[in-house]
Residue frames as a rotation matrix with the C-alpha (Angstrom) as fourth column:
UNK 1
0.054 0.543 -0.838 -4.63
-0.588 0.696 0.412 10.98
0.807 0.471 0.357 -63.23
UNK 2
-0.126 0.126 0.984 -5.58
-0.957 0.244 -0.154 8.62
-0.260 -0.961 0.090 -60.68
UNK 3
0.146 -0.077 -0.986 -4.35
-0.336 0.934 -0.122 5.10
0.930 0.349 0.110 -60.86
UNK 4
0.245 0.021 -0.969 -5.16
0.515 0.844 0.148 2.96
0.821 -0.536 0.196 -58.17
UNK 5
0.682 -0.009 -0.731 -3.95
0.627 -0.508 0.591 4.64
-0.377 -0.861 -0.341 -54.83
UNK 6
-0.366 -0.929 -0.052 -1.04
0.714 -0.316 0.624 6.33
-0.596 0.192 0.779 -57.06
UNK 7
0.593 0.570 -0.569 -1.67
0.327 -0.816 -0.478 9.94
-0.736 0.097 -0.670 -57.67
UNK 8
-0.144 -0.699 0.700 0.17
0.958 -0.275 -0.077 11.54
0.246 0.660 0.710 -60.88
UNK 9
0.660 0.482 -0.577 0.94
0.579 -0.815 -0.018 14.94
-0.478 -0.322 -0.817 -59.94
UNK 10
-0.127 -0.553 0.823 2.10
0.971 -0.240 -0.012 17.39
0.204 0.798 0.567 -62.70
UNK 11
0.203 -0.315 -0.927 3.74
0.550 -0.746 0.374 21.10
-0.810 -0.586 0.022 -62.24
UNK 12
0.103 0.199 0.975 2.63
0.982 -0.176 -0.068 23.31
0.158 0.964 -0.213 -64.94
UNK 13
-0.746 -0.403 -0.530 3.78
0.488 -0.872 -0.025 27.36
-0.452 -0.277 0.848 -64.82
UNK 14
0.085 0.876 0.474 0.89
0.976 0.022 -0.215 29.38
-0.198 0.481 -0.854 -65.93
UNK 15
-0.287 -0.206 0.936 0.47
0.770 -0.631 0.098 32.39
0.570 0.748 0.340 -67.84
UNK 16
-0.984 0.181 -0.005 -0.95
-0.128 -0.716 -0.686 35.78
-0.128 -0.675 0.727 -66.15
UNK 17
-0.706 0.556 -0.438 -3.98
-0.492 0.059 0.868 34.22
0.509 0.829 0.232 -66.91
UNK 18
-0.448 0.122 0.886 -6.44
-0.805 0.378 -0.458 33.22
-0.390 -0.918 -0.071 -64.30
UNK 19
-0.990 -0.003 0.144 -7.71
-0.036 0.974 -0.225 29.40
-0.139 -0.228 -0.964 -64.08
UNK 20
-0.644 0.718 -0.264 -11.18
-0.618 -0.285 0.733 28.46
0.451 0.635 0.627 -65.35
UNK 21
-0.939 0.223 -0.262 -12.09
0.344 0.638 -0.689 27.11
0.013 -0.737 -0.675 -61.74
UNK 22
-0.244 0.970 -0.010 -16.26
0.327 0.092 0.941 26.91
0.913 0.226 -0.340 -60.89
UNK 23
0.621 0.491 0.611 -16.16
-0.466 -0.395 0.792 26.58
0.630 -0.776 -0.017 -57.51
UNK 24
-0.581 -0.604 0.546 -14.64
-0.793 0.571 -0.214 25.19
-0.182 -0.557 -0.810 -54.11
UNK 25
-0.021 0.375 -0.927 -15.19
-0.389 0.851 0.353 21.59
0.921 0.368 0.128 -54.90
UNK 26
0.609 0.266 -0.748 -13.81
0.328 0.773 0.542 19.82
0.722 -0.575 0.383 -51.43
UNK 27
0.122 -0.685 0.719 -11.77
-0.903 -0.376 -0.205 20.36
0.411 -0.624 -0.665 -48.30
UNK 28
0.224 -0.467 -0.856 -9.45
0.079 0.884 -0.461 17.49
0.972 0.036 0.234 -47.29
UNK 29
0.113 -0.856 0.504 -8.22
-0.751 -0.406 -0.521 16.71
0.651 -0.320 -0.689 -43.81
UNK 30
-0.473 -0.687 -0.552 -6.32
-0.291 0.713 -0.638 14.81
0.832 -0.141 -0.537 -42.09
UNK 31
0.268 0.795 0.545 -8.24
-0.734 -0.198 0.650 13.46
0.624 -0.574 0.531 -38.82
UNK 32
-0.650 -0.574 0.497 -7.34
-0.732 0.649 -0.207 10.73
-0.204 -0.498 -0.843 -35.75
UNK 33
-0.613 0.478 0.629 -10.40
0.005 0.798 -0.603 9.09
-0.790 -0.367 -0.492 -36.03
UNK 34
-0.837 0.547 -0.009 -12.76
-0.078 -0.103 0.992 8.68
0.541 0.831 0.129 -39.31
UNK 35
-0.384 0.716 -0.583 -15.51
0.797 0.575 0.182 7.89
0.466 -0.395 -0.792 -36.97
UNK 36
-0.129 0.216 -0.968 -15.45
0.714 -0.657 -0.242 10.31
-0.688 -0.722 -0.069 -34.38
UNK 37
-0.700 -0.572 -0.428 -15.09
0.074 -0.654 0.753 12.73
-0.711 0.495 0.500 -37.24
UNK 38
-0.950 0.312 0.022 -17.78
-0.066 -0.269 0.961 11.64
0.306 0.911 0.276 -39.45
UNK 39
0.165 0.888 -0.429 -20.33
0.968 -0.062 0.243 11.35
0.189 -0.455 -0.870 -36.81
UNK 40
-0.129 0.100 -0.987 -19.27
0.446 -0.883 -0.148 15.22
-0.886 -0.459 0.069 -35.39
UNK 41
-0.946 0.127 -0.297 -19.93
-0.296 -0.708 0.642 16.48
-0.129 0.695 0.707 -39.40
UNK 42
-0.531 0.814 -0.237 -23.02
0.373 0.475 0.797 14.45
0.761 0.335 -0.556 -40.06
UNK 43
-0.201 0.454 -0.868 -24.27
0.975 0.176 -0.134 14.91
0.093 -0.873 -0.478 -36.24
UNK 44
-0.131 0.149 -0.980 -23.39
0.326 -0.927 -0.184 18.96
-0.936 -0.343 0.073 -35.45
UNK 45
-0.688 -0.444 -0.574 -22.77
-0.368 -0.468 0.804 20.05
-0.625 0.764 0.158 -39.53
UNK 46
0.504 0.858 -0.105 -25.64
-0.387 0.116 -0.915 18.20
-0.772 0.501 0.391 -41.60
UNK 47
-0.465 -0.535 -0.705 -23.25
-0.876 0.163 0.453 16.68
-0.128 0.829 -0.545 -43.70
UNK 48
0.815 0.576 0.064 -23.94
-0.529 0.784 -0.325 13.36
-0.237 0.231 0.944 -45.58
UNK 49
-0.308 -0.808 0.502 -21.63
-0.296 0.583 0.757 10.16
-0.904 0.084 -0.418 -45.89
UNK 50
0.818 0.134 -0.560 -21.21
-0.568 0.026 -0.823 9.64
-0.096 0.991 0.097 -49.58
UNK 51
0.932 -0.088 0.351 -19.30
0.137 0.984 -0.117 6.86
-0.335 0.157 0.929 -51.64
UNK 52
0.119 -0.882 -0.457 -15.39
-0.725 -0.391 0.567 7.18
-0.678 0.264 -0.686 -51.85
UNK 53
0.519 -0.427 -0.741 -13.68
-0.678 0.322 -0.661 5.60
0.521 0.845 -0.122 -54.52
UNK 54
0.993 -0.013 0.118 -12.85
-0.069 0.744 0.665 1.95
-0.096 -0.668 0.738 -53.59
UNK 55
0.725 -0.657 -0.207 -9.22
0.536 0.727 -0.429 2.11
0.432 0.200 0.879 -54.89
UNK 56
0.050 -0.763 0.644 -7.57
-0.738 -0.463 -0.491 4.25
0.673 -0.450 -0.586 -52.31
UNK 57
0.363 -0.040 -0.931 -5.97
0.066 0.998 -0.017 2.04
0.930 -0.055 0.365 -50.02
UNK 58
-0.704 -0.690 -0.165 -6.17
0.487 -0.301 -0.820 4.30
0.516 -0.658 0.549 -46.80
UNK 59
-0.416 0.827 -0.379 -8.78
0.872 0.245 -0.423 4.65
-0.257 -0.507 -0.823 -44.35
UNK 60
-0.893 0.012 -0.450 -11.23
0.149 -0.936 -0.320 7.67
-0.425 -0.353 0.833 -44.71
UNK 61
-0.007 1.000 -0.005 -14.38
0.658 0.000 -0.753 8.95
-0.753 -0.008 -0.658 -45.18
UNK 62
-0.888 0.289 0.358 -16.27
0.270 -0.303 0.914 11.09
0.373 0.908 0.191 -47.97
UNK 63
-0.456 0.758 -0.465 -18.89
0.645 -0.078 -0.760 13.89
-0.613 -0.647 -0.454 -47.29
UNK 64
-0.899 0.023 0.437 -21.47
0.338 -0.598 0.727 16.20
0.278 0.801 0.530 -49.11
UNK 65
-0.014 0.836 -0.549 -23.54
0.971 -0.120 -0.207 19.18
-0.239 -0.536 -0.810 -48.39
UNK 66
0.407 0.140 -0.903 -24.33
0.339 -0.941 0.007 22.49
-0.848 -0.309 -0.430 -49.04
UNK 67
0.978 0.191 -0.083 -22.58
-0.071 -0.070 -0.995 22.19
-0.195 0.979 -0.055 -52.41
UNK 68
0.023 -0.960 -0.279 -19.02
-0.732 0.174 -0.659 20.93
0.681 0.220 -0.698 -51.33
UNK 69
0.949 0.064 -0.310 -17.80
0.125 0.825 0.551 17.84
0.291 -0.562 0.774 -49.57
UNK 70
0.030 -0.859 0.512 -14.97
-0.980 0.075 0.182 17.04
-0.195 -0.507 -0.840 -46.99
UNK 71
0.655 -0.269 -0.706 -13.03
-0.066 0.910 -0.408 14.22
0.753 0.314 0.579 -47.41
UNK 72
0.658 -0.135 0.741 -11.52
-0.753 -0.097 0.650 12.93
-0.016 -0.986 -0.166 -44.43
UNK 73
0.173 -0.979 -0.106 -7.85
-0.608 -0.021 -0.793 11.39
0.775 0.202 -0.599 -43.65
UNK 74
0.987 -0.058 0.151 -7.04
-0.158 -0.173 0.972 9.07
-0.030 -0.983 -0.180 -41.10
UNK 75
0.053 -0.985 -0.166 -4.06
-0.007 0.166 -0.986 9.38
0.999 0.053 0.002 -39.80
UNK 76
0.678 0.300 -0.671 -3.76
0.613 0.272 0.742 7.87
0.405 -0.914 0.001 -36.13
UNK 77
-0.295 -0.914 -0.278 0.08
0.946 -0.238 -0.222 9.25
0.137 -0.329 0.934 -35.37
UNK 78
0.424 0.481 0.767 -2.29
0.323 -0.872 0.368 12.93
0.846 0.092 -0.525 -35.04
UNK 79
-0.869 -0.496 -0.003 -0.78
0.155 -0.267 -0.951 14.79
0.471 -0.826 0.309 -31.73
UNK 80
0.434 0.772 -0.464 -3.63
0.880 -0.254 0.401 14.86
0.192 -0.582 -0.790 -28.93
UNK 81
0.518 -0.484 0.705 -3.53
-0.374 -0.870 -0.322 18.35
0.770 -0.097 -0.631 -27.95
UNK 82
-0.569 -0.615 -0.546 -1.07
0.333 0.434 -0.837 18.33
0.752 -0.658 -0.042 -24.93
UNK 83
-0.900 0.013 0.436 -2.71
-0.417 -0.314 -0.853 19.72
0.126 -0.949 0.288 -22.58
UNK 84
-0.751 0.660 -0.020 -6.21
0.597 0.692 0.406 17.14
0.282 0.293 -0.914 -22.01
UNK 85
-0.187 0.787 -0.588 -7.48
0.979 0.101 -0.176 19.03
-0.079 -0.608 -0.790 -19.31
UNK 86
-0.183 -0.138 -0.973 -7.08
0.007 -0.990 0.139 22.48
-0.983 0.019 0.182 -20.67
UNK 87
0.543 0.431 0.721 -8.76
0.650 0.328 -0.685 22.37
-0.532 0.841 -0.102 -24.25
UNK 88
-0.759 -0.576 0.304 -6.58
0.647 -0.620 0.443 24.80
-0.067 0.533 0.844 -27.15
UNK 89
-0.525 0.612 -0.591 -8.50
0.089 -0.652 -0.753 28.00
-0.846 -0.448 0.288 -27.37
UNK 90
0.204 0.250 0.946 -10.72
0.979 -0.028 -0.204 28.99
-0.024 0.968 -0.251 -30.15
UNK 91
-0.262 -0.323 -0.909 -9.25
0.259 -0.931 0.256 31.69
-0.930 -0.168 0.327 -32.30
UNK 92
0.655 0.704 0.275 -11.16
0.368 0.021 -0.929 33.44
-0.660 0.710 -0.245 -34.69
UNK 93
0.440 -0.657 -0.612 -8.01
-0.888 -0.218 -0.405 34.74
0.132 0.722 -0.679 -36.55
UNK 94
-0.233 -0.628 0.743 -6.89
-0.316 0.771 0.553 30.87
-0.920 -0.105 -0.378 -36.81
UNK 95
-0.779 0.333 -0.531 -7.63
-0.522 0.125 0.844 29.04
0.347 0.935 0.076 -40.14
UNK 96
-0.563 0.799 0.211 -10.86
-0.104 0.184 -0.977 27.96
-0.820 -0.572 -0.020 -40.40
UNK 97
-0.798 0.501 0.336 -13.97
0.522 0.293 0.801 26.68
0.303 0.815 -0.495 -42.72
UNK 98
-0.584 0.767 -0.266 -17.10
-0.334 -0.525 -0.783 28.84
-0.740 -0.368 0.563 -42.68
UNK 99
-0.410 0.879 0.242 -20.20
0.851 0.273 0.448 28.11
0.328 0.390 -0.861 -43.62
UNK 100
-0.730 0.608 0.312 -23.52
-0.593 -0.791 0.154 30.57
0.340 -0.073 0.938 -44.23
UNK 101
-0.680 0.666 -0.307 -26.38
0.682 0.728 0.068 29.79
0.269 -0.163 -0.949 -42.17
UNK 102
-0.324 0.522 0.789 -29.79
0.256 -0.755 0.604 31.39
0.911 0.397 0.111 -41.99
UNK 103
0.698 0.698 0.161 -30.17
-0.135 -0.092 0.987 31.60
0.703 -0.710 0.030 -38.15
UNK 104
-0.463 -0.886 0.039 -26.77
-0.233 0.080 -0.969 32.51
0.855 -0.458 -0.243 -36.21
UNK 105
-0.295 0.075 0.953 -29.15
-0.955 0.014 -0.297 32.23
-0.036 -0.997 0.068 -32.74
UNK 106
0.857 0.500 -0.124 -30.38
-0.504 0.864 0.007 28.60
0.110 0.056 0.992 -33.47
UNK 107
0.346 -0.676 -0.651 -26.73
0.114 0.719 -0.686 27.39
0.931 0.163 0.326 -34.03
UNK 108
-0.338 -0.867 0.366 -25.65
-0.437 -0.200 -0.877 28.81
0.833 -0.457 -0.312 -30.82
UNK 109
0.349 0.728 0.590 -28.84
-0.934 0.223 0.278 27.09
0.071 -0.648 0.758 -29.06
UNK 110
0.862 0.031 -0.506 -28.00
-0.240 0.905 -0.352 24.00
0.447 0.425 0.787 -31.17
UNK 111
0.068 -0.996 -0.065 -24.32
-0.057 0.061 -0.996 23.92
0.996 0.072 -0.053 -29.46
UNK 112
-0.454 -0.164 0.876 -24.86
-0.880 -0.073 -0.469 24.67
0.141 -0.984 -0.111 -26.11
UNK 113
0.633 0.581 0.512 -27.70
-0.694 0.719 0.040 21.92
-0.345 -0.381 0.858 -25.90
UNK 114
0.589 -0.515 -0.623 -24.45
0.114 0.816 -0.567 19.43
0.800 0.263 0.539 -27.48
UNK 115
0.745 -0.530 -0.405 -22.32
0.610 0.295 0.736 20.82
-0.271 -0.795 0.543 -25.07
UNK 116
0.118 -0.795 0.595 -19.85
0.886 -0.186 -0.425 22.45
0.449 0.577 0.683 -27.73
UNK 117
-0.045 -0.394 -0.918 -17.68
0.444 -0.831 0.335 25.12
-0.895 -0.393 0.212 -26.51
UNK 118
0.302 0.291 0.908 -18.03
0.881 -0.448 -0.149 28.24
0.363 0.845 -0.392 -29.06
UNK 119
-0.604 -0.262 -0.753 -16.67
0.556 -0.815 -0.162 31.43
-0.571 -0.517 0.638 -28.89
UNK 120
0.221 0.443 0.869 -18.46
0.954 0.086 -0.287 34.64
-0.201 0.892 -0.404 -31.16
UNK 121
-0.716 -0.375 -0.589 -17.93
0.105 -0.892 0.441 37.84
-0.690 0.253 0.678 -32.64
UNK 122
0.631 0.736 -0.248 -19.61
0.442 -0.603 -0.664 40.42
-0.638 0.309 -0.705 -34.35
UNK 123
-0.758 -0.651 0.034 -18.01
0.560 -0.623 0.547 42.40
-0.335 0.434 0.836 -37.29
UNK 124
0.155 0.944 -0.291 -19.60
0.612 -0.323 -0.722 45.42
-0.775 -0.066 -0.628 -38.31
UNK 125
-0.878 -0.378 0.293 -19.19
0.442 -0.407 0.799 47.58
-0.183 0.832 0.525 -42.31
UNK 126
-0.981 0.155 0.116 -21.03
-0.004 -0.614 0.789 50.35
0.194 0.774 0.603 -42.84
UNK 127
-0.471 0.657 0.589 -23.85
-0.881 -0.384 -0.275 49.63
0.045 -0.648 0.760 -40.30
UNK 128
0.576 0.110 -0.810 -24.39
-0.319 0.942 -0.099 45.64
0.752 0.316 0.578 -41.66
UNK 129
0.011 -0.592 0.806 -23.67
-0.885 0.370 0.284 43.94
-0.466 -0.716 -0.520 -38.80
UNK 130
0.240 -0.066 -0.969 -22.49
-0.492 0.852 -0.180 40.07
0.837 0.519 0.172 -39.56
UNK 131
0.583 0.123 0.803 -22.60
-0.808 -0.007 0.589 37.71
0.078 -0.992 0.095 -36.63
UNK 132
-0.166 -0.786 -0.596 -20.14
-0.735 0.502 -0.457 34.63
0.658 0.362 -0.660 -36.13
UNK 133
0.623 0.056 0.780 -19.81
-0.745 0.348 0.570 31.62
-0.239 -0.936 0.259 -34.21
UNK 134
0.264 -0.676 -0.688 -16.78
-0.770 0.282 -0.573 29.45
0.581 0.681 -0.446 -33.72
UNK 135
0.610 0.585 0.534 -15.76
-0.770 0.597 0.225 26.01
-0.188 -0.548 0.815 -33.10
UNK 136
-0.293 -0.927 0.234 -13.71
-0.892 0.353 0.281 23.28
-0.343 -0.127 -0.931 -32.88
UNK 137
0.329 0.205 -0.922 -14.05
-0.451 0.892 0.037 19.72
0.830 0.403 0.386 -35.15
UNK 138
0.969 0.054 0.239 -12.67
-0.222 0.608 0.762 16.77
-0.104 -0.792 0.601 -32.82
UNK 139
0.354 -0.916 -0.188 -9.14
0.935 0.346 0.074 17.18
-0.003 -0.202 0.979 -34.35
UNK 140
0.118 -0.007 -0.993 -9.22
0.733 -0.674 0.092 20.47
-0.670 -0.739 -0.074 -33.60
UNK 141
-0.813 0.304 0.496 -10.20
0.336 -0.452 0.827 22.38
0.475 0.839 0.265 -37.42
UNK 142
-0.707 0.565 -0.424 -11.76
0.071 -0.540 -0.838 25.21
-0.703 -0.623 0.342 -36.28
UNK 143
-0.503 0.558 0.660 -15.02
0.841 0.139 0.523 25.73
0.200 0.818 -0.539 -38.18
UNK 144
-0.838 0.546 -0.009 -17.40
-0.521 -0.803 -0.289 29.47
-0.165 -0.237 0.957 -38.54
UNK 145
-0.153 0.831 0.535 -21.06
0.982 0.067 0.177 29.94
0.111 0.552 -0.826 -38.73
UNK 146
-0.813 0.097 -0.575 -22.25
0.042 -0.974 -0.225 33.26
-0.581 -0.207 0.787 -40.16
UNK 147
0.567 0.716 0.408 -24.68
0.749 -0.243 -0.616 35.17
-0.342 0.655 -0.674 -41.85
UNK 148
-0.377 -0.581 -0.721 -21.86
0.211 -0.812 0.544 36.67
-0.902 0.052 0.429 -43.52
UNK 149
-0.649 0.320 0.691 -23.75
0.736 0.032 0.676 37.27
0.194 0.947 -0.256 -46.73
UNK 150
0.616 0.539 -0.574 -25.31
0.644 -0.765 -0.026 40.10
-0.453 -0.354 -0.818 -44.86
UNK 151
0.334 -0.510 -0.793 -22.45
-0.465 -0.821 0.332 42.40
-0.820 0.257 -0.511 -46.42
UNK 152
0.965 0.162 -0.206 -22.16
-0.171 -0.202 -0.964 42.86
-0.198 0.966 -0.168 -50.11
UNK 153
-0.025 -0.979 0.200 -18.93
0.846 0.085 0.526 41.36
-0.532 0.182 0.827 -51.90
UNK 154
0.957 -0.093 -0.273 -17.41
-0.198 -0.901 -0.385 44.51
-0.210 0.423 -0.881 -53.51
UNK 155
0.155 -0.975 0.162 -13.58
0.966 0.115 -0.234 43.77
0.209 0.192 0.959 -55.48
UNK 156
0.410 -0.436 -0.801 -11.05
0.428 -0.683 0.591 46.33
-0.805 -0.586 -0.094 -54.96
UNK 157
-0.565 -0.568 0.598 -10.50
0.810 -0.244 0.534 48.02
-0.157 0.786 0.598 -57.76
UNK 158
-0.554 0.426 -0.715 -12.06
-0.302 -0.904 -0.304 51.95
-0.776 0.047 0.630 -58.77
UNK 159
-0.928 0.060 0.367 -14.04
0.346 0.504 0.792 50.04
-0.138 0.862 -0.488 -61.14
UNK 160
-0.477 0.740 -0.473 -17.47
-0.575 -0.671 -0.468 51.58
-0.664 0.049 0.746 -61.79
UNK 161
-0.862 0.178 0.474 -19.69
0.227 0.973 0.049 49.12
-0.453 0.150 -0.879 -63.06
UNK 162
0.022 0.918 -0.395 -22.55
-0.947 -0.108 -0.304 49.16
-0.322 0.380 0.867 -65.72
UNK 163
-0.256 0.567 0.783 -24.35
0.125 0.822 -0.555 45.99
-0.958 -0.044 -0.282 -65.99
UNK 164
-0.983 0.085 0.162 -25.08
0.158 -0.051 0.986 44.89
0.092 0.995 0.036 -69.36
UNK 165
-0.188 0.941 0.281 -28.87
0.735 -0.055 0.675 45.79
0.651 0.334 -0.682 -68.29
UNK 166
-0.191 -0.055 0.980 -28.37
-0.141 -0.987 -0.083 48.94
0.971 -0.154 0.181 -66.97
UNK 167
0.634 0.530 -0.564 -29.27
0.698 -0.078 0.712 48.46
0.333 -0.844 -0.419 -63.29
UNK 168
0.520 -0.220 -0.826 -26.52
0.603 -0.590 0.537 51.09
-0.605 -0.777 -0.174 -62.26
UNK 169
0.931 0.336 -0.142 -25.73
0.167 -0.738 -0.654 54.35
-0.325 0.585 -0.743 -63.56
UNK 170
0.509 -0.852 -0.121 -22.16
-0.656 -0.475 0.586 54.59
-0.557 -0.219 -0.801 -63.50
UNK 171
0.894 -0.176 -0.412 -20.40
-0.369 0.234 -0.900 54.32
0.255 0.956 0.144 -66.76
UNK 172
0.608 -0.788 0.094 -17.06
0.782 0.615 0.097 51.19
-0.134 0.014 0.991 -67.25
UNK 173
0.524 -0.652 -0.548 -13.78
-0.749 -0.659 0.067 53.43
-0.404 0.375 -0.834 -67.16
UNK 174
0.795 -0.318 -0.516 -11.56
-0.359 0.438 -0.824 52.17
0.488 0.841 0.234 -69.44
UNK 175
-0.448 -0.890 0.087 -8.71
-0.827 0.376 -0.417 50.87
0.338 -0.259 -0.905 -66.88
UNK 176
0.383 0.818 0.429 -11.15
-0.877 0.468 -0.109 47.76
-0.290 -0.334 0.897 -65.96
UNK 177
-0.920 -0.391 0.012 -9.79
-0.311 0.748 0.587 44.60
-0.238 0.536 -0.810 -66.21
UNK 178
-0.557 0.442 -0.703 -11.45
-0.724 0.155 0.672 42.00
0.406 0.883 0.234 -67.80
UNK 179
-0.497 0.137 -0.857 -11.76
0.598 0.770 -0.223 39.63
0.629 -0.623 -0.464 -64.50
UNK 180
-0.867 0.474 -0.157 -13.38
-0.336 -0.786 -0.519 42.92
-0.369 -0.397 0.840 -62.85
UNK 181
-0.595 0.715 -0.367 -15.56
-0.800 -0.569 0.188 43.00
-0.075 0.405 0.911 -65.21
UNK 182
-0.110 0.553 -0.826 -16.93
-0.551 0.658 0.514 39.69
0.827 0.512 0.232 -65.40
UNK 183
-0.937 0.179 -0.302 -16.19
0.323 0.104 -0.941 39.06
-0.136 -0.978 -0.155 -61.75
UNK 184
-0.875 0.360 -0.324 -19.39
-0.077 -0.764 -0.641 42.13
-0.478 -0.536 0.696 -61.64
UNK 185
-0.372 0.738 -0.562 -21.83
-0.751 0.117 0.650 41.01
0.546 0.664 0.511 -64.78
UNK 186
-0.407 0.060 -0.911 -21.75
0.068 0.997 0.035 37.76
0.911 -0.048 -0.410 -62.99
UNK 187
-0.932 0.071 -0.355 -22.25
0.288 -0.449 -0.846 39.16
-0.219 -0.891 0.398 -59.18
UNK 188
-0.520 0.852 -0.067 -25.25
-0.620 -0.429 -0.657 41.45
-0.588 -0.300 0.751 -60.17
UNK 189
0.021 0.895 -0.446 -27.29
-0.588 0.372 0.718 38.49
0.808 0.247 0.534 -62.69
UNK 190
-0.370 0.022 -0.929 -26.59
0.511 0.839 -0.184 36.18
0.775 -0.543 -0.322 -59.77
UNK 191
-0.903 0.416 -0.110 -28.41
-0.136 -0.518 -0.844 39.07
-0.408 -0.747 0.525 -57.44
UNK 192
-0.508 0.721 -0.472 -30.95
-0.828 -0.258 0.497 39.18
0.237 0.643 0.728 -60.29
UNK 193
-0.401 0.468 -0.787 -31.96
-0.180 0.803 0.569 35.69
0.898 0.370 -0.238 -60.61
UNK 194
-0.871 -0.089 -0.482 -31.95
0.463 0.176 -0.869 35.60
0.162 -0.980 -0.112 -56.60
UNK 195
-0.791 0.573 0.212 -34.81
-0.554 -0.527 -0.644 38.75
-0.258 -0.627 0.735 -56.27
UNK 196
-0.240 0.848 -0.473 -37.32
-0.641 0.227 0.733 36.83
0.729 0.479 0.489 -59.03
């Protein structure tokens, strides 16, 4: 519950049951500058500045796009990197936010013409290639763009999957869980609704 800037936070053990979450709702971080920060999402990202709740009582900022929003932190006491004149590298095995976008050669136009250093990479499964491009926010939160939706989610599990409307031959074996399965009903109507 959320009273006034005072957060109630409550520690609950759960069953082997998974959570009855929708989606990723927001990503939070911490940032030196709300400014510099919400002009480099709005400006390079397409985000939008949206209304925070007036009773926190600590600078920051509120975005939304694409169907989630960042919420932004300031906290001045950030460390500049140390070195000024030597920027931190970009590593694509670093954490990182990706976004899907429908035109990996436009973002890398869009970047150079900002200036933005970017590194990229290519992964490749089963001949589906999936292009990348990475990048640094202004407190250094690295960020992707891909067209990683070029390669089919598939769970790990020897499941064999029949759609309640038959689109694929291969009969449920009976060790399926139940999050398999509904992980996959869900997966192929959300392909469905996508071809109409």
């Amino acid at each position: 519950m959320m009273t006034g800037a005072k957060m109630e936070i409550e520690e609950v053990m759960g069953g082997c049951e998974a959570l009855p979450l929708l989606s990723l709702n927001h990503v939070s971080l911490m940032c030196r500058s709300v400014r510099e920060s919400v002009r480099f999402y709005e400006d390079v990202l397409g985000f939008v500045l949206i209304k925070r709740p007036s009773s926190f009582d600590f600078n920051g900022a509120w975005l939304y796009n694409y169907g989630i929003g960042i919420h932004l932190i300031e906290n001045p006491s950030i460390e500049e990197n140390d070195a000024i004149d030597e920027p931190r590298p970009i590593n694509p095995k670093d954490n990182h936010m990706s976004f899907q976008c429908t035109d990996v050669g436009l973002v890398k136009r869009r970047l150079q013409e900002m200036g933005m250093r970017y590194v990229t990479a290519v992964v490749e499964e089963a001949g589906v290639k999936v292009d990348q491009v990475f990048f640094h926010d202004p407190d250094g939160y690295m960020i992707e763009i891909c067209n990683c939706d070029n390669i089919p989610i598939l769970p790990i599990s020897s499941c064999p999957f029949k759609p309640k409307l038959g689109s694929f031959n291969k009969a449920p074996v009976s060790n399926c869980g139940f999050m398999e399965t509904m992980m996959m009903e869900s997966l192929s109507m959300d392909i469905m609704n996508f071809s109409f």
